[in-house]
C-alpha positions as CSV (number, residue, x, y, z in Angstrom):
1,X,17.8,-10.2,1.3
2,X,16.9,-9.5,-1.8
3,X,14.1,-7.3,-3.3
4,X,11.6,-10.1,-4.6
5,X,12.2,-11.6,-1.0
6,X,11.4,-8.1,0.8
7,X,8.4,-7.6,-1.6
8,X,7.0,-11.4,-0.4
9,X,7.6,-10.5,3.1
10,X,5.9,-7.1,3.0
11,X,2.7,-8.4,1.3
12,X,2.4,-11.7,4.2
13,X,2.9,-8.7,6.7
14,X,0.0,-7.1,4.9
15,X,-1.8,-9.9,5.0
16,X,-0.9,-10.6,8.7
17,X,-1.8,-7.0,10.2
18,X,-5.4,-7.5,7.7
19,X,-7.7,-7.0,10.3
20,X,-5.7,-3.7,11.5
21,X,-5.1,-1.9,7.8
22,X,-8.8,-2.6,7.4
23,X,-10.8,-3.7,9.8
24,X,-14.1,-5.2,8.4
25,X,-13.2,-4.1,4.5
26,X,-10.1,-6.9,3.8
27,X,-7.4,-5.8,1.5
28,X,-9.1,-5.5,-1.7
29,X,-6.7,-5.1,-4.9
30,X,-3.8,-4.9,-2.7
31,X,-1.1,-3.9,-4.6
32,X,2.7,-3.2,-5.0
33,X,2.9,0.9,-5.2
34,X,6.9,1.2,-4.5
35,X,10.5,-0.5,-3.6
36,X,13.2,1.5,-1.9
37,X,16.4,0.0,-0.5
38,X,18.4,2.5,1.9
39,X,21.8,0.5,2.1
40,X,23.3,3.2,4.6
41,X,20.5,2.0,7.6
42,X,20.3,-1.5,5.4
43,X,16.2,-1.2,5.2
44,X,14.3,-1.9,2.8
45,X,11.0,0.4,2.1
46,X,7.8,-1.4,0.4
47,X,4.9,0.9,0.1
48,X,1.7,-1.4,-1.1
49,X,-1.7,0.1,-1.8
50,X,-4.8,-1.1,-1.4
51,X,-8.5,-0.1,-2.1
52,X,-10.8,1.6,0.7
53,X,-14.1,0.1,-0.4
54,X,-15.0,3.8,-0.6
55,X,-16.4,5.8,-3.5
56,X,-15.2,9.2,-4.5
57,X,-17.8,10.8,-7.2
58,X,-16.3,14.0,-8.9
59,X,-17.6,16.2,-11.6
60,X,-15.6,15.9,-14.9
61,X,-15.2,17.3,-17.9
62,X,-16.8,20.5,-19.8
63,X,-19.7,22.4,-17.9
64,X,-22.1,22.4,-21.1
65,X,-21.1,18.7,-20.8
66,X,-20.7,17.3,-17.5
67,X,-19.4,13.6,-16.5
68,X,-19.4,12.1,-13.2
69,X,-16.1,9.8,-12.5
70,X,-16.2,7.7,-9.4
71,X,-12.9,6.2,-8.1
72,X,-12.7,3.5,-5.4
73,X,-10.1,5.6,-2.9
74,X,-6.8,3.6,-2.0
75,X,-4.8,4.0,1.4
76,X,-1.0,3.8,1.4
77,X,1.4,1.5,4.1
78,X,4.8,1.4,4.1
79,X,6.6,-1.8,5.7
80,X,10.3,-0.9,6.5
81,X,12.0,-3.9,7.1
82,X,15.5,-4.6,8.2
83,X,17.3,-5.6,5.2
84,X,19.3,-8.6,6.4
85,X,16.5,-10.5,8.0
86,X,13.1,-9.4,6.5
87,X,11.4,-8.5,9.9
88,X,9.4,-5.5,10.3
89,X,11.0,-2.3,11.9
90,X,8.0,-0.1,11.6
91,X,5.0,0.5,9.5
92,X,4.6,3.7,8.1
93,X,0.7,5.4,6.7
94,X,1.3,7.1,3.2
């Protein structure tokens, strides 16, 4: 398999396992994060991020000064899938 196949197959898993990742929030601004092939247990890794729909407010800048940044938080799933035939071996948090 190659990698734009293992990327297509890890983002219809996502889409799949929706109401799981995210129960009640979708996959908002789902995203490809990272690509790994491990040709020794022939796996491919594909970590995709996607947003929270939580806010995280944090003080910024110089104390005279101060700025609030908010940041939508994003959650991180790995999909290992077996490298000859695309299905899923496991899904990893993080």
């Amino acid at each position: 398999m190659e990698v734009k196949e293992a990327i297509q197959k890890a983002f219809e898993y996502a889409k799949d396992y929706e109401q799981f990742l995210a129960p009640g929030k979708g996959l908002s601004a789902l995203r490809l994060e990272e690509v790994d092939y491990n040709d020794k247990d022939d796996e491919w890794r594909i970590t995709l991020g996607f947003d929270t729909g939580q806010v995280r407010k944090r003080a910024s800048g110089a104390p005279l000064l101060p700025e609030t940044i908010t940041q939508t938080e994003r959650e991180f799933r790995t999909f290992v899938l077996y490298g000859q035939t695309g299905e899923m071996k496991k899904l990893e948090r993080g």
